[in-house]
C-alpha positions in Angstrom: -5.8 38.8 15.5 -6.4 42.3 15.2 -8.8 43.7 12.5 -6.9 47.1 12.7 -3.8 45.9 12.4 -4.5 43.6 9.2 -6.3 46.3 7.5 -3.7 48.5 7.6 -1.1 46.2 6.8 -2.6 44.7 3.7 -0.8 47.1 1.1 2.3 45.9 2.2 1.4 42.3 2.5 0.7 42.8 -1.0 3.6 44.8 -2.0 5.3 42.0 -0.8 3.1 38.9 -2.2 3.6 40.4 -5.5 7.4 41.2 -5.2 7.7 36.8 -4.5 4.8 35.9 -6.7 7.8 37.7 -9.5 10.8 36.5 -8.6 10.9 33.7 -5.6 7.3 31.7 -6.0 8.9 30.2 -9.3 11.3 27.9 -7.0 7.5 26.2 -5.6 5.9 25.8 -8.8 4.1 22.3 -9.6 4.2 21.1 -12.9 5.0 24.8 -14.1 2.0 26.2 -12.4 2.4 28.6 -9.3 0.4 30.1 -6.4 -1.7 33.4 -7.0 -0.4 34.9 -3.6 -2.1 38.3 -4.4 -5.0 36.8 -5.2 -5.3 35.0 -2.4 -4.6 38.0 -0.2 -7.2 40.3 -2.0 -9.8 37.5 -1.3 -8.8 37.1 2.2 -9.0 40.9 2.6 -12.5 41.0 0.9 -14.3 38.3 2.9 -12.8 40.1 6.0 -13.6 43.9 5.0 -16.1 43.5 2.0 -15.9 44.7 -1.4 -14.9 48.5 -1.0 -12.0 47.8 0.6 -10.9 44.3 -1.2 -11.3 46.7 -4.8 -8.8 49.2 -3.8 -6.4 46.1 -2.1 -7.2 44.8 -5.6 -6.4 47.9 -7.6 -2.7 48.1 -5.4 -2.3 44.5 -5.3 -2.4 44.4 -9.8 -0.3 47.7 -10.1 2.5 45.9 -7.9 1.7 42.6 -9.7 2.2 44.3 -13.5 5.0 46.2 -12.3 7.4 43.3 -11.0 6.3 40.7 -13.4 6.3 42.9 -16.5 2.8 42.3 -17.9 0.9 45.0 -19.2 -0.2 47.6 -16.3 -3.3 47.6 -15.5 -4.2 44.3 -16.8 -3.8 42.6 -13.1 -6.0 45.3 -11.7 -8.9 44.7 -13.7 -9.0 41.0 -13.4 -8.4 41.6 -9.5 -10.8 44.0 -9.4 -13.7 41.6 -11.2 -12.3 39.2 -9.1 -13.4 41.0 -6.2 -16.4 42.1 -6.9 -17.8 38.3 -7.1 -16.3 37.7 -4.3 -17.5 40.2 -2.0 -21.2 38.6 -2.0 -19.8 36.6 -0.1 -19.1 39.0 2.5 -22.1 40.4 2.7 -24.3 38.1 2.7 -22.6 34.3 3.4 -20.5 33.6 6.8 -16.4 33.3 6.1 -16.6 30.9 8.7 -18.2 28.6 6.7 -15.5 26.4 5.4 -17.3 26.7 1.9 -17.1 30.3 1.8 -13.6 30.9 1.7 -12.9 27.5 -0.9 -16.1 28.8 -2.9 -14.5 32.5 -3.2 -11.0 31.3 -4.2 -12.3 28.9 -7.1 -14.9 31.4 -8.1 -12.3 33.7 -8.0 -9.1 32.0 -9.4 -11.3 31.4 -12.5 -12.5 34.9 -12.9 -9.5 36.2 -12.1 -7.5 34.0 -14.7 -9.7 34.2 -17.7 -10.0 38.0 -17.5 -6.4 38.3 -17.4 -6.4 35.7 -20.5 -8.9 37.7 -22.3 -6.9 41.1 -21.6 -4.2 39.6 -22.7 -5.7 38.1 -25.6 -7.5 41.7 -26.5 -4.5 43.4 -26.3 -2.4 41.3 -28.6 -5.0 41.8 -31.2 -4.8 45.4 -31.0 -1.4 45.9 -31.5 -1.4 43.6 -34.7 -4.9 46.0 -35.7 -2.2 49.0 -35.2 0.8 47.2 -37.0 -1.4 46.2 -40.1 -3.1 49.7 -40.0 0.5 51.1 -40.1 1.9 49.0 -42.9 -0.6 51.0 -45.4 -1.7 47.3 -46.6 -5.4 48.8 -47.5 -6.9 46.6 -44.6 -10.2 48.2 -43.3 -10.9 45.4 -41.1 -9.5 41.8 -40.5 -11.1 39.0 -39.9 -11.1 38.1 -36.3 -8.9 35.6 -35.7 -11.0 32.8 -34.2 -9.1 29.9 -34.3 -6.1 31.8 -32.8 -8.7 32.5 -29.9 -9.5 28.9 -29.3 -6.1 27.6 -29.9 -4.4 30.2 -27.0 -7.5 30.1 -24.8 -8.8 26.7 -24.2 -5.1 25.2 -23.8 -4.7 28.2 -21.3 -7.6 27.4 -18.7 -6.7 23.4 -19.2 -3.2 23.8 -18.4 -2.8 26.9 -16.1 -6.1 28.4 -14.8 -7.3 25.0 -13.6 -4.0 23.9 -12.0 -3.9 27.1 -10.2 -6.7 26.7 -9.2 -6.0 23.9 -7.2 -3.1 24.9 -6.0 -4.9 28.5 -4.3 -7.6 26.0 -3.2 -5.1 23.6 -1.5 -3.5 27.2 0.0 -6.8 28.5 1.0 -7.6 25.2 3.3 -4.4 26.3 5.1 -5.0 29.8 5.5 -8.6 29.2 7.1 -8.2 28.6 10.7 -5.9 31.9 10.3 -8.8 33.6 8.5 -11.3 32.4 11.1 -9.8 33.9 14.1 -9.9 37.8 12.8 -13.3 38.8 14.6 -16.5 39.9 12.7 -16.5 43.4 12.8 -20.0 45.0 14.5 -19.3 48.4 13.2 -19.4 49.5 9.1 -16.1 51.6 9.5 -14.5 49.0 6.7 -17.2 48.4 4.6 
């Protein structure tokens, strides 16, 4: 496989990813839980090309995710983006061939990637009731956080959807390797 041609054609793998992640993905959920296809591509991408390149696949990959799925814009990138960031030590400075590279970076990742968009998700809710209390004139200065709210909506939320997924990206990664492991190392720093 090229490295040319896969660089290149990453925005539109993930134009695409995120497009079925949406809409057709929800026919191969497990239990209601279902793959992370950007993520997995943005991963891919980073262990191949390294960090620079996997943050702005990650930046593209979130816009396109929020956009289809209707989440909050934005909030996809950022987790991608932290996301990427972890992963690209591994680029750097472990071998992709390695079989515990790639497994390493999608749990590491998976995890990162789903308790940032949790959190974001989380933070923004809060907001918004800050700015519909604020606007109701009640004489609030500031609310008491809402901790049991946080532990009720967050713990349930890794248990039952971060950790399924991932273990379903993990079981996808094993079968994406051998793919993975036949793009060439790349001897110049034109990607990185």
């Amino acid at each position: 496989m090229n490295r040319g041609f896969f660089y290149y054609l990453l925005p539109l793998f993930l134009f695409l990813a995120s497009l079925l992640q949406s809409t057709a993905v929800n026919r191969i959920q497990v239990r209601g839980v279902k793959p992370d296809l950007v993520l997995l591509l943005v991963i891919v991408g980073t262990l191949i090309y390294g960090s620079r390149a996997g943050i702005f696949w990650a930046f593209i990959g979130g816009i396109a995710l929020d956009l289809f799925s209707g989440g909050p814009l934005g909030a996809s990138s950022l987790a991608l983006i932290a996301a990427t960031l972890v992963v690209g030590i591994g680029h750097s400075t472990l071998s992709r061939y390695n079989m515990l590279v790639p497994v390493g970076a999608i749990a590491i990742g998976t995890l990162i990637y789903g308790v940032i968009y949790v959190a974001l998700l989380f933070s923004l809710q809060t907001l918004s009731t800050l700015s519909t209390l604020q606007a109701a004139n009640l004489n609030i200065i500031r609310p008491a956080p809402q901790l049991s709210l946080w532990s009720k909506l967050f713990w349930p939320t890794v248990q039952f959807v971060i950790l399924p997924a991932l273990f379903y990206n993990l079981a996808l990664m094993l079968l994406i390797i051998p793919v993975l492991n036949r793009v060439p190392e790349s001897q110049d720093l034109n990607y990185q």
